[in-house]
C-alpha positions as CSV (number, residue, x, y, z in Angstrom):
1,X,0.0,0.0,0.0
2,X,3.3,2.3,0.8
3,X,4.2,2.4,-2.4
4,X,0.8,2.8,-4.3
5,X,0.8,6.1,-2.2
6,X,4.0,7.0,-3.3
7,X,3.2,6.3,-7.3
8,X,0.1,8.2,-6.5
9,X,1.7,10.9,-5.2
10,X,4.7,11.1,-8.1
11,X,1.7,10.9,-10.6
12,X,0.0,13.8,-8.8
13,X,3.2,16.1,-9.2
14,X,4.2,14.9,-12.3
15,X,0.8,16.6,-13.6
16,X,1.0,19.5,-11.5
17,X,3.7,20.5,-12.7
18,X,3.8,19.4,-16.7
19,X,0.3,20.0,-17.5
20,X,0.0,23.8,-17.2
21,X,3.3,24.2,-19.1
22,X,0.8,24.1,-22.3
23,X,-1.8,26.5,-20.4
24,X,-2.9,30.0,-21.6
25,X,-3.4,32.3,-18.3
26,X,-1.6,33.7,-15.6
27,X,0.1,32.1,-12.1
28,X,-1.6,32.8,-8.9
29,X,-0.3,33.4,-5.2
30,X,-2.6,33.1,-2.2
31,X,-2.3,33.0,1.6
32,X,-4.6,31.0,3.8
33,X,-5.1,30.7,7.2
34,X,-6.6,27.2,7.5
35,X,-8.0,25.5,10.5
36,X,-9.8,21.9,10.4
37,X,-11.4,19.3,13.2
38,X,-7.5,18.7,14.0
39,X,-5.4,20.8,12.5
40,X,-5.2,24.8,12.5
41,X,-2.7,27.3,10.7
42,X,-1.8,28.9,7.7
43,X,-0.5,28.6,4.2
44,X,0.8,29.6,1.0
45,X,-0.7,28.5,-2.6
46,X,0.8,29.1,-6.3
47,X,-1.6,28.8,-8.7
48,X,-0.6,27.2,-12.2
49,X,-2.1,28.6,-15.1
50,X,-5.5,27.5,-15.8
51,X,-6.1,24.0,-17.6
52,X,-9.3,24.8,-19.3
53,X,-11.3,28.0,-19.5
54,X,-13.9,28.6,-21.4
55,X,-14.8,31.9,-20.1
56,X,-17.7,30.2,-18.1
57,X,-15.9,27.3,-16.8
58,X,-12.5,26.9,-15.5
59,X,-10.2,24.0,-13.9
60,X,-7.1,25.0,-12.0
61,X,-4.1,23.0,-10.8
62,X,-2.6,24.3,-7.0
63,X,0.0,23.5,-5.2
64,X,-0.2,24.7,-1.6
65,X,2.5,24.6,1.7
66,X,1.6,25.1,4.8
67,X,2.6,25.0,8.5
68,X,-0.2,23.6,11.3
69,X,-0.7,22.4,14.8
70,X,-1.6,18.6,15.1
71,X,-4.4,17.9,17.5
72,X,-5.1,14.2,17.4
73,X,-3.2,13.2,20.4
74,X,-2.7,14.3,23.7
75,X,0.9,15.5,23.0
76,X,0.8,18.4,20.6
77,X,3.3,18.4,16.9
78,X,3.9,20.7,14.4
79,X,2.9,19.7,11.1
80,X,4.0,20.7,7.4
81,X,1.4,20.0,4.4
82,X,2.3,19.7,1.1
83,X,-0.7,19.4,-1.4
84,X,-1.8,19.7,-4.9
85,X,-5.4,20.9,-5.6
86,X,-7.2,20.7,-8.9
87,X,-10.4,23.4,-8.9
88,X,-12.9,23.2,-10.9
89,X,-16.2,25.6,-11.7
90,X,-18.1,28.1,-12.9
91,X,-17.0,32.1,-13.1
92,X,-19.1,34.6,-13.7
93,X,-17.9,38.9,-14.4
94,X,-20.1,41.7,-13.6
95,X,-17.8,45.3,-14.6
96,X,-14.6,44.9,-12.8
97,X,-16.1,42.0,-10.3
98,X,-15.4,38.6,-10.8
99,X,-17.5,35.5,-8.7
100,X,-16.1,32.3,-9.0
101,X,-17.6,29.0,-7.4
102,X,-16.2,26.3,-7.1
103,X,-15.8,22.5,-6.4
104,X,-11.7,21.2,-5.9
105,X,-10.0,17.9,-4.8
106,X,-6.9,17.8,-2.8
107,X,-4.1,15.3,-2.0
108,X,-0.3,15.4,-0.5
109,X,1.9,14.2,2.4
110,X,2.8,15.5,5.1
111,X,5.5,16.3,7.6
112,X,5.1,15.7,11.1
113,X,7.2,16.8,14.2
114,X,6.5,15.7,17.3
115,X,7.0,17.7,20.4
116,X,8.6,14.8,22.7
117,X,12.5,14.8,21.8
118,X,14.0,12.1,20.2
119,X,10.7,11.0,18.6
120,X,12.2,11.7,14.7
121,X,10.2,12.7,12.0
122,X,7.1,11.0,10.8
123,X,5.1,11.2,7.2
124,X,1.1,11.0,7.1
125,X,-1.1,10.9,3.7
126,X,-3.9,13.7,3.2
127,X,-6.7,13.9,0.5
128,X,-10.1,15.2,0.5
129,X,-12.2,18.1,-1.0
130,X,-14.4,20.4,-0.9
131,X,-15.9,23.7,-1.9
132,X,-15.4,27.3,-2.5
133,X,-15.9,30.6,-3.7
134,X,-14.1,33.9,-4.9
135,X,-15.3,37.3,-5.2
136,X,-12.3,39.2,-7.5
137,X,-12.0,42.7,-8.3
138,X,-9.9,43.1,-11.7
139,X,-8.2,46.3,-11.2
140,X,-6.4,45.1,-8.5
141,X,-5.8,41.8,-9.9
142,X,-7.1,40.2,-6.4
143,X,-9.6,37.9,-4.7
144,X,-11.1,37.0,-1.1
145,X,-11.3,33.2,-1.3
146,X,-13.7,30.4,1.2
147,X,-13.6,27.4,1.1
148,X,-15.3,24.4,3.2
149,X,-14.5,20.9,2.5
150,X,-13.4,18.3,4.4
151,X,-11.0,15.0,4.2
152,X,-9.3,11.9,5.7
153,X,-5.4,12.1,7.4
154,X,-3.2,8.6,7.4
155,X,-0.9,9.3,10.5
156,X,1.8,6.7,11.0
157,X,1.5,3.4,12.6
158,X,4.1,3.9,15.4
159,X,3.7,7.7,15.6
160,X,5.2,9.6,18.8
161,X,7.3,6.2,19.4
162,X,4.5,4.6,20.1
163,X,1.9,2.2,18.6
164,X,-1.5,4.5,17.9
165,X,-5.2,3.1,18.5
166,X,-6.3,5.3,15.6
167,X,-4.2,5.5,12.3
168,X,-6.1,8.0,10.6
169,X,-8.8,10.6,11.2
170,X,-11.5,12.4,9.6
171,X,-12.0,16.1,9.5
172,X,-14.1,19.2,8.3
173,X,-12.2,22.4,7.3
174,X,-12.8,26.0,7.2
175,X,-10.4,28.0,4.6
176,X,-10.1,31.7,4.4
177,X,-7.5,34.1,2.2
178,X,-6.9,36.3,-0.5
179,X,-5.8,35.3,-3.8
180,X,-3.3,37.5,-6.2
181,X,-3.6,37.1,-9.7
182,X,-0.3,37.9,-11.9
């Protein structure tokens, strides 16, 4: 199962970042502050260009890093997240205002450093999705971005040093930020 994840994973990067080498728009940059069921913190996002716009409908490829506090035990660690998200929706423009909604999918590893010393690093899966929406204003090139989803975290076997009772955990997530288009 170890290395189907990993495959997965390569395969997931591999198209992040080859596919929008033949798109038409822009790169995006966003920051995020993030918090879920377990988890809270922030992030940073780069947009690739879009894979498919039509001027009604769009799907965007995202890769996103971000720094959170792991709540699922009753020692506290520090995790990093590294995930690619693939958007897709509708967009509509009124004048210089822009409304995007929007359905996405997200998967990535992550980091994960426990408090206790001595304990070493550990690597957990993430994937899940969710929903959100954009509200743009063109002469400033920028957004206000939400988004609500929610997903399912592997965690190691023996994390902390020691053998866990639950190996993974659902969550719901709350997702606010801006959004910068260049």
């Amino acid at each position: 199962m170890k290395k189907s994840i990993k495959l997965t994973v390569a395969a997931i990067m591999f198209m992040a970042l080859g596919i929008p080498a033949f798109a038409k728009d822009g790169f995006t940059f966003s920051g995020l502050w993030k918090s879920d069921s377990s988890r809270a913190g922030g992030s940073m996002e780069l947009g690739f260009p879009d894979i498919l716009d039509n001027g009604k409908f769009f799907v965007r490829d995202n890769l996103e890093i971000g720094g959170a506090g792991l709540f699922v035990n009753d020692e506290s660690a520090g995790v990093t997240l590294l995930n690619n998200k693939l958007a897709f929706g509708g967009k509509y423009k009124t004048g210089n205002i822009k409304i995007k909604s929007y359905g996405f999918w997200n998967v990535g590893p992550n980091l994960i450093f426990p408090e206790a010393k001595g304990s070493g690093l550990n690597v957990g899966f993430d994937f899940g999705g969710g929903g959100g929406f954009e509200l743009g204003f063109d002469e400033i090139k920028a957004a206000f971005v939400i988004e609500y989803g929610g997903g399912w975290c592997i965690i190691p076997e023996n994390f902390y040093g020691r053998k866990q009772t639950i190996e993974s955990f659902g969550y719901n997530s709350l997702t606010l930020g801006f959004r910068q288009y260049f």
